[in-house]
N, C-alpha and C positions, 0 to 999 in steps of 0.2 A: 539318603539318596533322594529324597522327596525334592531336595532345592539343589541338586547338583546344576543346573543352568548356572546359578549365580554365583560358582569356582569363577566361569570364564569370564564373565560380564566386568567390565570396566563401566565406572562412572568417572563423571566430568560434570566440576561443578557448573552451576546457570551463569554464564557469563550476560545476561541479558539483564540483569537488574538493576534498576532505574532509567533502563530504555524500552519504547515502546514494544511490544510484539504483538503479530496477530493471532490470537489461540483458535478461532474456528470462524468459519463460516458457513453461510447456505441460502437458500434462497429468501433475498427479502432481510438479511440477519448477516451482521458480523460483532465479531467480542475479541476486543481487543485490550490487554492486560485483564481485567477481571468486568469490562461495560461490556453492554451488548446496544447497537446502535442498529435500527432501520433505516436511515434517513444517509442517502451522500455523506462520505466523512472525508478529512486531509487529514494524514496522520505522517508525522516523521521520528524519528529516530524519540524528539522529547518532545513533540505538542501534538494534540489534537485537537482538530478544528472542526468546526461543522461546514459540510460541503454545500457548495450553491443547491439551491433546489430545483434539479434538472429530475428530467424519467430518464432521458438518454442520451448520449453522447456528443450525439448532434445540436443538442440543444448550448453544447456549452460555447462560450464566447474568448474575447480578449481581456475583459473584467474578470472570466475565473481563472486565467491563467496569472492574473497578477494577486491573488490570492495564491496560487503554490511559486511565484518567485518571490512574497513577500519571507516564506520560510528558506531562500540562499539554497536552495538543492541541487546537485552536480547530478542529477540523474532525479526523473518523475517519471513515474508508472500511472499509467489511467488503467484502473478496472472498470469496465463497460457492462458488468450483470453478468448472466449465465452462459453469454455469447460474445464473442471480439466484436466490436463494431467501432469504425472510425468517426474522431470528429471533424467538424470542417478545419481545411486545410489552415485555417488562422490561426486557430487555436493552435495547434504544435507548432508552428510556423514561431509564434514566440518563443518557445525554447530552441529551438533551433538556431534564430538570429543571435541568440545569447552564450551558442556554444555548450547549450546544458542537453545533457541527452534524455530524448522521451519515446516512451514506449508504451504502445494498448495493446492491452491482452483483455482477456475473460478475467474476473474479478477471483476467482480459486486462483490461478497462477498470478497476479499480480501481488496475493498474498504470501503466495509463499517466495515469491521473488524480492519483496519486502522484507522477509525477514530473514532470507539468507543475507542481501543486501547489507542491513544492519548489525548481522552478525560480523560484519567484515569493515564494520566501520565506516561505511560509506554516508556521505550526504543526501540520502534519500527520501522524496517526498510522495507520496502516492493518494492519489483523488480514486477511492472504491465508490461502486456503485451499486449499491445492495442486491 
């Protein structure tokens, strides 16, 4: 009776393997498959990139938005740090001209919005911000 829990528990294999996923994050700190990175990262479904070196959201331009359309993404997530904060209106404004949909959140929800995303197969591109 010590492990009766695990009569009712169903597993389900990892359908995640050989695409990227984010395993944790926190302040200053995300690990994504088995690295852990400080620094701006672009990560999608199969590449990661290193992100421009901004502090915050505002800083970013029309140069780093052609760095997340050079990865083809039907949808980009910006994570802005511990707090939502927008960038200027050019930057999204590029994906928007192009019909691709963009969204900022806090960088914890853009994680896990990442990797539900990707669970579903989608073309998704996401600039975190440690």
């Amino acid at each position: 009776m010590e492990f009766a829990y695990l009569n009712g528990m169903r597993f389900s294999p990892d359908s995640t393997s050989g695409r990227n996923v984010i395993r944790g994050y926190a302040a200053g700190e995300l690990k994504i498959n088995e690295a852990v990175f400080h620094e701006p990262i672009i990560v999608s479904s199969s590449a990661i990139v290193p992100g421009p070196r901004v502090g915050t959201a505002q800083e970013l331009d029309i140069a780093h938005a052609a760095q997340l359309l050079a990865l083809e993404p039907e949808l980009v997530l910006l994570g802005t740090g511990a707090r939502q904060s927008f960038p200027a209106a050019v930057f999204g404004a590029q994906f928007l001209r192009m019909g691709i949909g963009f969204e900022v959140m806090d960088t914890g929800a853009a994680c896990r919005t990442f990797n539900v995303l990707v669970a579903e197969q989608r073309r998704v591109v996401a600039l975190l911000l440690p």
